[in-house]
Every structure is written in structure tokens, then in C-alpha cells.
C-alpha positions as CSV (number, residue, x, y, z in Angstrom):
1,X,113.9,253.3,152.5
2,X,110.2,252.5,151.8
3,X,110.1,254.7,149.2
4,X,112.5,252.6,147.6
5,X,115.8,255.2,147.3
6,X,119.0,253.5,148.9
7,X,120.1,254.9,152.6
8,X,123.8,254.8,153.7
9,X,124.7,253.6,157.2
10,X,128.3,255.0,158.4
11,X,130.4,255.5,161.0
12,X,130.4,260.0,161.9
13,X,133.6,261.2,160.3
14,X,134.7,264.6,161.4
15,X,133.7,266.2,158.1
16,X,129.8,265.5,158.6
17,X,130.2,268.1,161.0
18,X,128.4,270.9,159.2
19,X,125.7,268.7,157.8
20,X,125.1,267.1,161.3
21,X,124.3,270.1,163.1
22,X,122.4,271.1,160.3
23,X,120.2,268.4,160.9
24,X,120.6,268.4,164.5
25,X,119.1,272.3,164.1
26,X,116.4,271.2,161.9
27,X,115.6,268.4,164.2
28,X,115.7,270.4,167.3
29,X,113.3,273.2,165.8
30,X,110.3,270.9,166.0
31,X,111.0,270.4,169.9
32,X,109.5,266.8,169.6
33,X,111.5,263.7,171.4
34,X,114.3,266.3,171.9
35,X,115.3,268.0,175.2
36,X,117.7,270.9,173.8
37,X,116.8,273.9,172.4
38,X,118.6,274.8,168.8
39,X,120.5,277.9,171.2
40,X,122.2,275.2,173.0
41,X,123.1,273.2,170.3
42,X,126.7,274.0,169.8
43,X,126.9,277.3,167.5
44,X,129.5,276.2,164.5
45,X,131.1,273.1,162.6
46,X,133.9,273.2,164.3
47,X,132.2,272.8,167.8
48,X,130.1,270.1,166.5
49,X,133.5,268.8,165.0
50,X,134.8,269.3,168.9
51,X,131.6,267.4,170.3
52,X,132.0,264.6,167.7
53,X,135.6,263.8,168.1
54,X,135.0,260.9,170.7
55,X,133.0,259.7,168.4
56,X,134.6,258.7,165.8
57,X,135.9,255.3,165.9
58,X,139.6,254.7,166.4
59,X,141.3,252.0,168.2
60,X,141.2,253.3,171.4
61,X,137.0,254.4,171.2
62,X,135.8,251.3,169.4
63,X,135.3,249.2,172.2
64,X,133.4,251.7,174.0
65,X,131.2,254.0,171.6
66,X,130.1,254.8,168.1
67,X,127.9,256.8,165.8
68,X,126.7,256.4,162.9
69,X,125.1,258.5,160.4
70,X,122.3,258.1,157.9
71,X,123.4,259.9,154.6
72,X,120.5,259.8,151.6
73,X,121.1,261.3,148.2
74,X,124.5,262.4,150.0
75,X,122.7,264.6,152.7
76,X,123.1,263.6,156.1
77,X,119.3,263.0,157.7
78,X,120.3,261.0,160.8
79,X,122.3,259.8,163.3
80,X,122.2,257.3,166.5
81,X,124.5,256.5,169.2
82,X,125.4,253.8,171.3
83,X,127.7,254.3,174.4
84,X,128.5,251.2,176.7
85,X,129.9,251.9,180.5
86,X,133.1,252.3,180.7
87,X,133.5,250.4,184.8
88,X,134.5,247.0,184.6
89,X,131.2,246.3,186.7
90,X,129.0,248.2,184.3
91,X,130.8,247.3,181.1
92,X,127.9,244.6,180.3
93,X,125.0,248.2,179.7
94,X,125.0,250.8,176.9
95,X,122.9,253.3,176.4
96,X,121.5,254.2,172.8
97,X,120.1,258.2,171.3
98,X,118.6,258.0,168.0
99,X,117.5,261.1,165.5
100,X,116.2,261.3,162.2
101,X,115.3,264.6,160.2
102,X,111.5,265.6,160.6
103,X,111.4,265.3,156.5
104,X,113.0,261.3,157.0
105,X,110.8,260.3,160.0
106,X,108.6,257.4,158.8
107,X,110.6,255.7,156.4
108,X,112.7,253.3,157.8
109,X,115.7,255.3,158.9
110,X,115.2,255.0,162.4
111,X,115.3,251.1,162.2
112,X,118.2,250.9,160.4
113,X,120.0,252.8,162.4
114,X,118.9,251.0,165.2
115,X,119.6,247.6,163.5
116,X,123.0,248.9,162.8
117,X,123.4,249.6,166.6
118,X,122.4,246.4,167.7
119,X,124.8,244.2,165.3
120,X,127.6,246.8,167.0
121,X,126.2,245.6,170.7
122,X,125.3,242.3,170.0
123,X,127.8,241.1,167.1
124,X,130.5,243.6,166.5
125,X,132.5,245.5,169.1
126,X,129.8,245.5,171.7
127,X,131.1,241.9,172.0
128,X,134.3,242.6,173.7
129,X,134.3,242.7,177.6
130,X,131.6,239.8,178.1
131,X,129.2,241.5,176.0
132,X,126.3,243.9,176.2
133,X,123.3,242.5,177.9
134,X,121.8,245.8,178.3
135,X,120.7,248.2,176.1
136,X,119.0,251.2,177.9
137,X,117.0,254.6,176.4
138,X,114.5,257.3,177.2
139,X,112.0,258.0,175.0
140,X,109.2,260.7,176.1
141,X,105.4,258.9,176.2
142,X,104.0,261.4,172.9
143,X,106.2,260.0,171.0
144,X,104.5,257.2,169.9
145,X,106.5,256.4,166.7
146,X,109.7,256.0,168.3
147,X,107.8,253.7,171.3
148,X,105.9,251.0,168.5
149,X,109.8,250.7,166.6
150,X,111.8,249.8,170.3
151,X,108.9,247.8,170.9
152,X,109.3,245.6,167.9
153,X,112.8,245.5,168.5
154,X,112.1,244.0,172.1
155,X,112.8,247.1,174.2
156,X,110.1,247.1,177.2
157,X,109.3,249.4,179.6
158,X,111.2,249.7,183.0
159,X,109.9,252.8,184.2
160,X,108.4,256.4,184.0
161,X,109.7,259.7,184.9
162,X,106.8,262.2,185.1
163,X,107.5,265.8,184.7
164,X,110.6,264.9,183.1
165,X,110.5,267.4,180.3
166,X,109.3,271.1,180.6
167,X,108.0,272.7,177.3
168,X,107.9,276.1,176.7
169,X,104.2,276.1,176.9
170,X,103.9,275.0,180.2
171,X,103.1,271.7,179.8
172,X,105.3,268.7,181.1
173,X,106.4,265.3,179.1
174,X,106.3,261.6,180.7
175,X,110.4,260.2,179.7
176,X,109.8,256.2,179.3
177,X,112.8,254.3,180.3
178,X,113.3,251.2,178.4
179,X,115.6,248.3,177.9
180,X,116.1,245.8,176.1
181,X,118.4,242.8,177.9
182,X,120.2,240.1,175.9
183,X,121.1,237.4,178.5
184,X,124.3,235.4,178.5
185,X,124.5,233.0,176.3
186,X,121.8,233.8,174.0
């Protein structure tokens, strides 16, 4: 991290259950970049376990998904996803979530977690198929943090969806779809 303490980078196990909806619900409280409320998050561990499951990688998933978790000082502070199509025509896209607990955000996390996606797409698994060419996500337009990091990892913009997100003042947030395209033989 910048601050200089060491960050793990894992696959999600089914035992980080409690601590990841933990910091799903600490996450979700602040109701920035995030469209669930914490009363839809699901309500123990062993839901979360239940929501994880295809998740974890196994022989049969690996080609197709993983997460990973960010674990500092042992606590579990974030997590990212990538997901590729599972249609022999689509096989070549993936779509990627990211989080990071509001007490982690601007310290590096969110890159290495991304990094760690993109060796999966672009080096490890992600390879099988063809390959990923394209990586897809939403991120809304106030989030600015989360737009200058997928920006210097060479996502750009593809398109806007206005009035995507409702808040619970009233008030409506801009999603920014973006993609970042590897093509073949690069």
C-alpha cells in the first residue's frame, strides 16, 4: 500500500464470508459507486457463503470467473471480480466489479486488485478460449477516483447511461460504460 504496510491478493474462499459482507455492509453504507442498499445485501455468512460459492475457483469455474480479495493486517478490505461470457460467440468479453472499504480507498488497493484481474484476463485463465479482448465496467460519473485509475489502466469511455442510478434524495447518477479492448495478437 502507499503507506507502506503489505496487502494480500487472493482468490475468495468460502470462509471470508463473514468478513466480506462485513465490508460489503460498510461499503454499502456510504451509497457511493454502489447501487444496493445494505437491506439487500444478503442478511448472514452463510448467504454470503451461498452468493460466493460460484466464485470460488475450482476446475470447473476457473475458466470462466474469479474473485479475489484484498486482506490487510488479516482483515478483509476488498474485493473485485471478473466474469467472462460464457457463449462460444461472447467468450472473447468479461465484465469486471471492483470494491474497496471506504477506510482503504486511496491507497492502492483498487489497482492491485485490478492488476491482479488483468494478469487473470490477459495472462492467466482468461487465456483459454482465444482470449479476452474485452474487458467491460460501469462506473457512475461522481466517482471520479475510480474513473482517473481505469483510465490509466487504458479503459475509455463507450457510452453514458443517464438517470441510471436513483438516490434516495432524489437526485439521479450518470453510469459510464467503459472498456478496455486487447486485440488479437497483442
Amino acid at each position: 500500500m502507499k503507506d507502506g504496510r503489505s496487502v494480500l491478493i487472493r482468490p475468495v474462499e468460502l470462509s471470508d464470508a463473514g468478513a466480506y459482507l462485513a465490508m460489503e455492509r460498510d461499503l454499502h453504507r456510504t451509497g457511493q459507486g454502489v447501487v444496493l442498499d445494505v437491506d439487500e445485501l444478503p442478511e448472514t455468512a452463510e448467504a454470503q457463503a451461498d452468493d460466493l460459492e460460484s466464485a470460488v475457483i475450482s476446475e470447473k469455474s476457473v475458466c470462466y470467473r474469479v474473485k479475489y480479495v484484498a486482506l490487510v493486517d488479516g482483515a478483509l478490505v476488498g474485493n473485485a471480480d471478473i466474469k467472462r461470457h460464457r457463449w462460444r460467440r461472447l467468450r472473447h468479453q468479461a465484465r469486471v466489479s471492483i470494491g474497496v472499504h471506504p477506510d482503504y480507498q486511496e491507497r492502492g488497493i483498487g489497482r492491485l486488485l485490478m492488476d491482479r484481474l488483468l494478469g487473470w484476463a490477459f495472462e492467466g485463465p482468461g487465456t483459454t478460449y482465444g482470449g479476452i479482448r474485452r474487458i467491460e465496467l460501469g462506473v457512475f460519473e461522481g466517482n471520479t477516483r475510480a474513473l482517473r485509475l481505469y483510465e490509466s489502466l487504458g479503459f475509455e469511455e463507450e457510452g453514458r447511461s443517464r438517470l441510471f442510478l436513483r438516490h434516495e434524495d432524489g437526485s439521479f447518477e450518470t453510469d459510464i460504460s467503459m472498456a478496455l479492448l486487447r486485440e488479437p495478437g497483442i
